[in-house]
DOGUPA-33863 format. One record per residue: residue number from 1; x, z, y of N, C-alpha, C in turn. Coordinates in steps of 0.1 Angstrom, whole numbers. Example, Ala and Ser with C-alpha at 12.3 -4.5 7.8 and 13.67 -1.06 7.14 Angstrom:
<recs>
   seq    n_px    n_pz    n_py   ca_px   ca_pz   ca_py    c_px    c_pz    c_py
     1     132      78     -57     123      78     -45     132      78     -33
     2     128      71     -22     137      71     -11     129      79       0
</recs>
This chain:
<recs>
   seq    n_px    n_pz    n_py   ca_px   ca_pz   ca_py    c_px    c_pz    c_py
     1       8       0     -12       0       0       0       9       0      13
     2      19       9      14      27       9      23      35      -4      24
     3      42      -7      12      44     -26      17      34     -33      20
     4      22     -31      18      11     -41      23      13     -41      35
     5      10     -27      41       4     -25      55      25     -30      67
     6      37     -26      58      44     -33      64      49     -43      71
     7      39     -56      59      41     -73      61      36     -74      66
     8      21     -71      65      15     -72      75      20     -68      93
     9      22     -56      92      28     -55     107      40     -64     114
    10      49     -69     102      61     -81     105      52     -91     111
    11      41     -97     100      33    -108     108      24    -114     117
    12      23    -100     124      15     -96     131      28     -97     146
    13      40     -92     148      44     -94     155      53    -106     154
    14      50    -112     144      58    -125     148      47    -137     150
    15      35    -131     147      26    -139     155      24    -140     172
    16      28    -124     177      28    -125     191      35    -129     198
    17      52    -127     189      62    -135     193      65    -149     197
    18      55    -150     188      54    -171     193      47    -174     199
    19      34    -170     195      26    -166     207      32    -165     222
    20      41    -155     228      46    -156     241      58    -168     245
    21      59    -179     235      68    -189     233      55    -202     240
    22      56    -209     252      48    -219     253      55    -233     244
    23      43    -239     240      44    -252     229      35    -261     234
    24      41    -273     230      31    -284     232      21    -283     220
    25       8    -287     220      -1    -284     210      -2    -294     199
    26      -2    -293     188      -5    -305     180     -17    -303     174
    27     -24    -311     160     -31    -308     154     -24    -317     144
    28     -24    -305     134     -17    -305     119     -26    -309     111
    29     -27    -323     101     -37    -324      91     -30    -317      76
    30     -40    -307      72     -32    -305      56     -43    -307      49
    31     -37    -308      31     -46    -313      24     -41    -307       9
    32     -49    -300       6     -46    -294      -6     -60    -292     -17
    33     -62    -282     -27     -67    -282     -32     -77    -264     -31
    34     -88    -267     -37     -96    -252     -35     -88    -241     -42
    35     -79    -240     -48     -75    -229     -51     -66    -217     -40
    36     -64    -227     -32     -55    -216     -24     -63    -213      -6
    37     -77    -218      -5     -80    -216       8     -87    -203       6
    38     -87    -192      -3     -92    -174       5     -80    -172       9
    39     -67    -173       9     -59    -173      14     -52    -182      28
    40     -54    -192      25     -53    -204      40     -63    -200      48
    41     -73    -195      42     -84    -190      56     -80    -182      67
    42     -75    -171      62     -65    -161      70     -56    -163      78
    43     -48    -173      72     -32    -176      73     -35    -186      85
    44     -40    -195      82     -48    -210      92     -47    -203     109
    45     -56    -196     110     -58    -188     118     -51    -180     129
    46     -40    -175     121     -25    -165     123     -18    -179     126
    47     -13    -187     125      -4    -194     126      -9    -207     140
    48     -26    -206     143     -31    -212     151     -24    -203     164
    49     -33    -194     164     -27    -180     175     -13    -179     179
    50      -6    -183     164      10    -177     173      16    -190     175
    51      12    -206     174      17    -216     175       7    -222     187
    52      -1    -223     186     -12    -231     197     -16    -246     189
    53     -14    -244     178     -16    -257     174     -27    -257     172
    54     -37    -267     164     -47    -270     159     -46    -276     140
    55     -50    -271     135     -51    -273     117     -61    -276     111
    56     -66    -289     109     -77    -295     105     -74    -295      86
    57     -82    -292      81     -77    -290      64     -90    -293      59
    58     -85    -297      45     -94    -305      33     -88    -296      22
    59     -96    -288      16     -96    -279       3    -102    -276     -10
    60    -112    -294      -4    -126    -296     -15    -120    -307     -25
    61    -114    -304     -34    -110    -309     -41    -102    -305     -53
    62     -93    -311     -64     -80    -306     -69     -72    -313     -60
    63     -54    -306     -69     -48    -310     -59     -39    -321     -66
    64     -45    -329     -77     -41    -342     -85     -52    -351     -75
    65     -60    -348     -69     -66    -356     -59     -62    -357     -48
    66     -60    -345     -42     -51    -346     -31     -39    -351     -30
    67     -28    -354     -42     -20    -357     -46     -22    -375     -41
    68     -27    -384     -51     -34    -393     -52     -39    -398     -36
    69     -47    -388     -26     -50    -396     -16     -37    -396      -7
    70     -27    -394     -12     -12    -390       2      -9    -405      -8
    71      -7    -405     -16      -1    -415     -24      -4    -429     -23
    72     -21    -426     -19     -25    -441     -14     -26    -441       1
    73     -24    -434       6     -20    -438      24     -27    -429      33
    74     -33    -420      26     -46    -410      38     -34    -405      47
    75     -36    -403      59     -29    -398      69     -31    -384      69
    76     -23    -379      70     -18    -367      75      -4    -360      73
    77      -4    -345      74       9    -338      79      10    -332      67
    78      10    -326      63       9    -318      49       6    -314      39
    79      13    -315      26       5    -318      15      11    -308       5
    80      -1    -296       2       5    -283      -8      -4    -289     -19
    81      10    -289     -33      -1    -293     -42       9    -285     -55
    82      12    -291     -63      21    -285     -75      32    -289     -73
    83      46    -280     -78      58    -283     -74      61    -300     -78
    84      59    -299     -94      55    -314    -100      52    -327     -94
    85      40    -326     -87      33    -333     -75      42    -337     -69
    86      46    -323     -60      53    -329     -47      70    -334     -48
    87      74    -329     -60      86    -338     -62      84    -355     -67
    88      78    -356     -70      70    -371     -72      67    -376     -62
    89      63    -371     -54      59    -378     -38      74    -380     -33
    90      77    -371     -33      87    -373     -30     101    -382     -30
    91      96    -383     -41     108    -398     -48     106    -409     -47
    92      90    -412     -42      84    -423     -42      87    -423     -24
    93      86    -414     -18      91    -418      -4      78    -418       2
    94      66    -408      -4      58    -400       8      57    -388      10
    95      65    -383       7      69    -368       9      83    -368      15
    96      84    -364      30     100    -364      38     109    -355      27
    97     120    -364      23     130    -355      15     136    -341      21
    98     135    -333      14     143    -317      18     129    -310      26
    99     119    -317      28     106    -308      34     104    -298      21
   100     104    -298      12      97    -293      -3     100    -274       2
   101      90    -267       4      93    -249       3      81    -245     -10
   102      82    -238     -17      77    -229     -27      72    -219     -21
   103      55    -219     -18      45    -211     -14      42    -197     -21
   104      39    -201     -32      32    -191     -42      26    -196     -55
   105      19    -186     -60      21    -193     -75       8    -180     -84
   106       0    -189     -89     -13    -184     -96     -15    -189    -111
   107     -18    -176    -117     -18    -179    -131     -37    -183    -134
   108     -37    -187    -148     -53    -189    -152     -60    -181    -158
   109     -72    -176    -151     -83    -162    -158     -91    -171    -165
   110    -100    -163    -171    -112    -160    -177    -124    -156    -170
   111    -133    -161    -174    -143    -150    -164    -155    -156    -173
   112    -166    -151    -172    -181    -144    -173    -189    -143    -161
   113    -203    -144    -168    -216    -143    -155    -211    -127    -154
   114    -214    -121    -144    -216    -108    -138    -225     -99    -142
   115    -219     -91    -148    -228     -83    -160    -225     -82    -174
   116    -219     -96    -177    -217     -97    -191    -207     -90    -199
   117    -210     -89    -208    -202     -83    -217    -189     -90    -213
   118    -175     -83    -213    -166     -92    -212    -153     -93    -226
   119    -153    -102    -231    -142    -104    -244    -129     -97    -244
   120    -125     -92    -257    -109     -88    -255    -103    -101    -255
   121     -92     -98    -249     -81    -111    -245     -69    -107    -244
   122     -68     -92    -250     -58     -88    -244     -42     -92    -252
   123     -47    -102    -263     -34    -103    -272     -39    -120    -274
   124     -28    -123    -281     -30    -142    -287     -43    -139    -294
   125     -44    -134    -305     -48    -133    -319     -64    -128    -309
   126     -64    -123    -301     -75    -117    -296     -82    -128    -286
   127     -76    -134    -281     -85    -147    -273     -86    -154    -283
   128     -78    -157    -294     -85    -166    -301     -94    -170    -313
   129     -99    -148    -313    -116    -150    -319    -120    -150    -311
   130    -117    -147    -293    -128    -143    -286    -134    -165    -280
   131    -128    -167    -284    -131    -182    -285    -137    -186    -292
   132    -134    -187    -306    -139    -191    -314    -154    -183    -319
   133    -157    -174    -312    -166    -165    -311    -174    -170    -297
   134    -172    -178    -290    -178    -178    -282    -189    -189    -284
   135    -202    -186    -277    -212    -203    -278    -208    -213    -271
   136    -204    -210    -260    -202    -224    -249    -190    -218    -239
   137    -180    -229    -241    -171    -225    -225    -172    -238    -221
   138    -168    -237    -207    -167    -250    -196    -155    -250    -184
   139    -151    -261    -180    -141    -261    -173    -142    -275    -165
   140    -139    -279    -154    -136    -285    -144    -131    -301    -158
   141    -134    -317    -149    -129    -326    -152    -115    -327    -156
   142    -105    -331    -167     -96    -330    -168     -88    -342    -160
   143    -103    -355    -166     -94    -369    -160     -98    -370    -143
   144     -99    -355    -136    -101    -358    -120     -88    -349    -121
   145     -78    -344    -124     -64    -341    -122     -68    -322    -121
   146     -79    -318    -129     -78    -305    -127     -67    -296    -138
   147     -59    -287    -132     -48    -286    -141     -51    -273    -147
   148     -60    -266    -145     -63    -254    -156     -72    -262    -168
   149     -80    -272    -168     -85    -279    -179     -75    -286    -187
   150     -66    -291    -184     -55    -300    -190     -49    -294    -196
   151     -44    -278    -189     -36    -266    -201     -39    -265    -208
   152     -54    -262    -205     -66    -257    -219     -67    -263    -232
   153     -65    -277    -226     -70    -287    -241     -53    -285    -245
   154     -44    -288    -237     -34    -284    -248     -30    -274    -255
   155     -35    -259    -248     -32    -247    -253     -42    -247    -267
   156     -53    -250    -270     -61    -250    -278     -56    -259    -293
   157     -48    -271    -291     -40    -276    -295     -32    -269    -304
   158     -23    -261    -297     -11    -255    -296     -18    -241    -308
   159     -26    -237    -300     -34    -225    -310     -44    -231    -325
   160     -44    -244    -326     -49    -247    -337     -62    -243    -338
   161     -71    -245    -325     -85    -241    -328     -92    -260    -318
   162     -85    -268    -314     -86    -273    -308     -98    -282    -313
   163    -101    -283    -323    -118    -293    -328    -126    -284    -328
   164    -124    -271    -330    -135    -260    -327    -139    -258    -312
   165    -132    -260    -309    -137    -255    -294    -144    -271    -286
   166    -133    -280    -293    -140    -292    -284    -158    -292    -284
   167    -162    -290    -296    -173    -286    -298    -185    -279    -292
   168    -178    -267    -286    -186    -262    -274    -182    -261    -265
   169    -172    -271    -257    -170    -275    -237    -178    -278    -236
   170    -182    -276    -225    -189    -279    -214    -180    -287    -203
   171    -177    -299    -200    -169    -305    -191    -179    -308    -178
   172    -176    -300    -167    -181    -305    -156    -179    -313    -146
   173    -186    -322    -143    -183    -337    -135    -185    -330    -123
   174    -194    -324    -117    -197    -315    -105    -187    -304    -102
   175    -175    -303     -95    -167    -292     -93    -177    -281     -89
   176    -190    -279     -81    -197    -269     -77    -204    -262     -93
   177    -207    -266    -104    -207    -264    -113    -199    -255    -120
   178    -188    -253    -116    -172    -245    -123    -174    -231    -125
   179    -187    -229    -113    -191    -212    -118    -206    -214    -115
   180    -209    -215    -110    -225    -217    -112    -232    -220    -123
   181    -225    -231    -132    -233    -227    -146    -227    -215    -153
   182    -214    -208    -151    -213    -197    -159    -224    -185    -153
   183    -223    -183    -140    -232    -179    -129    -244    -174    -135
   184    -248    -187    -137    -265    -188    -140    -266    -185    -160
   185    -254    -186    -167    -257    -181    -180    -259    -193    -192
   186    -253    -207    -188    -259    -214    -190    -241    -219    -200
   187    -236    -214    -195    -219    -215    -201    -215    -200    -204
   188    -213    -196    -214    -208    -182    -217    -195    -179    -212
   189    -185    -186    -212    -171    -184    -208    -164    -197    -196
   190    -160    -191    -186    -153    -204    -177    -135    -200    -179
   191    -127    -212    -176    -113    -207    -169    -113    -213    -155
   192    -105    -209    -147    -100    -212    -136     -89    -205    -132
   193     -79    -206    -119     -73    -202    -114     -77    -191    -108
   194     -68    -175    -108     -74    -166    -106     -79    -162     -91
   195     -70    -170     -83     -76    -166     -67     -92    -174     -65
   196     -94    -182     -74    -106    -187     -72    -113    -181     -76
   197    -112    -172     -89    -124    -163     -97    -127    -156     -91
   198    -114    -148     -83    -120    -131     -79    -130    -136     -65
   199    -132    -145     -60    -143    -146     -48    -155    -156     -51
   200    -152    -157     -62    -166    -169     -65    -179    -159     -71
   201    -189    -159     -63    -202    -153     -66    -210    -155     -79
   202    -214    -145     -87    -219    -143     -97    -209    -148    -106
   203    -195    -145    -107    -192    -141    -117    -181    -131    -116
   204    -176    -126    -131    -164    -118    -131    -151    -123    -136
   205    -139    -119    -136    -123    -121    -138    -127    -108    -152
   206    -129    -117    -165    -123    -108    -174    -107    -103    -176
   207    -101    -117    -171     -87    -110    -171     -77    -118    -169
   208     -61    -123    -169     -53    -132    -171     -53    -137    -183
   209     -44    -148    -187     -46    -154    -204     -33    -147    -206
   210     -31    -142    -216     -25    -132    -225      -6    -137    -219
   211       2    -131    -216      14    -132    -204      20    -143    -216
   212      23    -143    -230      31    -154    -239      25    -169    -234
   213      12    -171    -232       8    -184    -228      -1    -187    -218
   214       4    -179    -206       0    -179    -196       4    -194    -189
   215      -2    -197    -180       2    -210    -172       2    -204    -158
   216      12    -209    -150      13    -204    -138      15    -220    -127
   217       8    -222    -118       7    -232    -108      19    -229     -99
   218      27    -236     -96      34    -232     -84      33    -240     -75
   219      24    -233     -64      20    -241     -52      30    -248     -37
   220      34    -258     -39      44    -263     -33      44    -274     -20
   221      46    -267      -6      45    -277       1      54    -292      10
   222      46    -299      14      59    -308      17      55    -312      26
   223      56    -322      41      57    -329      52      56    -341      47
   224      44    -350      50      38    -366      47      53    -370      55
   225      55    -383      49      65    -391      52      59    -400      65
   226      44    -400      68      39    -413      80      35    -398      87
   227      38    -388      88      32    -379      94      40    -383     110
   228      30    -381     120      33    -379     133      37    -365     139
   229      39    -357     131      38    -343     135      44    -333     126
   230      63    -338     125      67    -337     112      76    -320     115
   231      80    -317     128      85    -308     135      73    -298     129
   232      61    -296     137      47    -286     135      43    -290     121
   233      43    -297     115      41    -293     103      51    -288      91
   234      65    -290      95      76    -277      92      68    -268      94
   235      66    -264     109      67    -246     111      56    -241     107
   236      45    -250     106      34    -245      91      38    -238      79
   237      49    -249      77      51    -244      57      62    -233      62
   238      66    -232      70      77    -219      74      70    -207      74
   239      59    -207      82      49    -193      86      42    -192      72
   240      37    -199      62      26    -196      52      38    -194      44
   241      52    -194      43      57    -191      25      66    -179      37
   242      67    -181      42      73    -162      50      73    -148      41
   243      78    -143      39      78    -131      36      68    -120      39
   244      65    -124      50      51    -115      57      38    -120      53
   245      39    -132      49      28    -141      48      25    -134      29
   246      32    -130      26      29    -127      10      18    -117       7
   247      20    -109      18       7    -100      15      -4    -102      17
   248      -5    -114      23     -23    -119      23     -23    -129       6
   249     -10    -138       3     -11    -141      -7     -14    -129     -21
   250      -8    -123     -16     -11    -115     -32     -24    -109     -28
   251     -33    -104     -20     -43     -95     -16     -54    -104     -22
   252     -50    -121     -25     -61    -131     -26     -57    -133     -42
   253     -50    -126     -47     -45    -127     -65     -37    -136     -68
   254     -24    -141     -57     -16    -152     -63      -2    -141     -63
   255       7    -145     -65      24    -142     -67      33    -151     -61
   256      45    -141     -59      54    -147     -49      60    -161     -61
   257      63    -165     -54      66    -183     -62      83    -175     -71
</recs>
């Protein structure tokens, strides 16, 4: 708690500090994916205040789509997606080389409607009766670049339950779907990334997937190569992977990268 409340006070005054620094204003386009804006909400804001800039963002999506629209030429300034991702842009020469900083980094939960009984998970052997035990799980499109579905099918694979389970997915074409049918009871078990579980309504975070075959995203940003705004969108990815900036990350359930 006492480190919480210390980062916080670091970035708090190095928000007033820049703050008393006059700047020409820009507006910063970024583009990522829904997993990391309960956190960019906060952050967006704090970095508005102490820079004067303006930050126009797109978070409705994955970030194999967001990937994909930098790739085919959408304009803008910055692009947080997976380290993977953004070294690939990179090489291809739409991501400015040596822009690349390491944000943070979120492993994959479990979750349930709100109320529900919740499964042990607490071991391999143990998620995978609580699977095989289950009626229906569902998860996000795999061929729209969502990367907790993509582990899944291969972890399932890997665990040798992989035709049993295909059996009861539930594949959602609707990303608003991803908790609202677990929500509504209509899917017994969802995964997702955990900063997205713990604030999505009507449901619960039974837990992380067991630490041996956990999957961890590491959220990675970089400066568009046609960006016009390549200076302020540096000092974006400088303020959001900061040291001070971690305590809103972890407060929203991700880990330092």
């Amino acid at each position: 708690m006492m480190r919480m409340w210390w980062a916080l006070t670091v970035l708090c005054f190095l928000v007033n500090l820049a703050a008393a620094t006059p700047v020409a204003a820009a507006e910063i386009k970024l583009l990522s994916g829904s997993a990391i804006e309960s956190a960019m909400s906060e952050l967006i804001p704090k970095f508005e205040q102490a820079f004067r800039h303006e930050v126009s963002f797109d978070f409705d999506g994955t970030i194999g789509g967001m990937t994909q629209r930098v790739r085919n030429g959408e304009a803008a300034d910055v692009l947080i997606a997976s380290a993977g991702q953004i070294a690939m842009l990179e090489k291809e020469g739409k991501i400015v080389a040596g822009s690349r900083v390491d944000i943070t980094k979120v492993g994959v939960g479990v979750f349930v409607r709100k109320g529900a009984p919740k499964p042990d998970i607490g071991s391999i052997d143990a998620f995978k009766r609580a699977m095989l035990a289950a009626k229906s799980i569902g998860w996000n499109d795999p061929a729209a670049g969502a990367p907790v579905s993509i582990y899944m099918l291969g972890l399932f694979e890997r665990l040798g339950i992989a035709e049993e389970m295909k059996r009861k997915t539930v594949t959602f074409t609707q990303r608003s779907e991803r908790f609202a049918a677990v929500a509504r009871g209509d899917v017994e078990i969802g995964f997702n990334q955990i900063s997205e579980i713990i604030v999505a309504p009507g449901v619960e975070l039974v837990g992380p997937l067991p630490a041996a075959i956990q999957n961890y995203t590491l959220f990675t940003g970089g400066v568009v190569a046609a960006s016009k705004e390549q200076e302020e969108a540096k000092a974006l990815l400088r303020f959001i992977s900061s040291p001070a900036a971690q305590a809103i990350w972890t407060a929203k359930g991700f880990e330092p990268p």
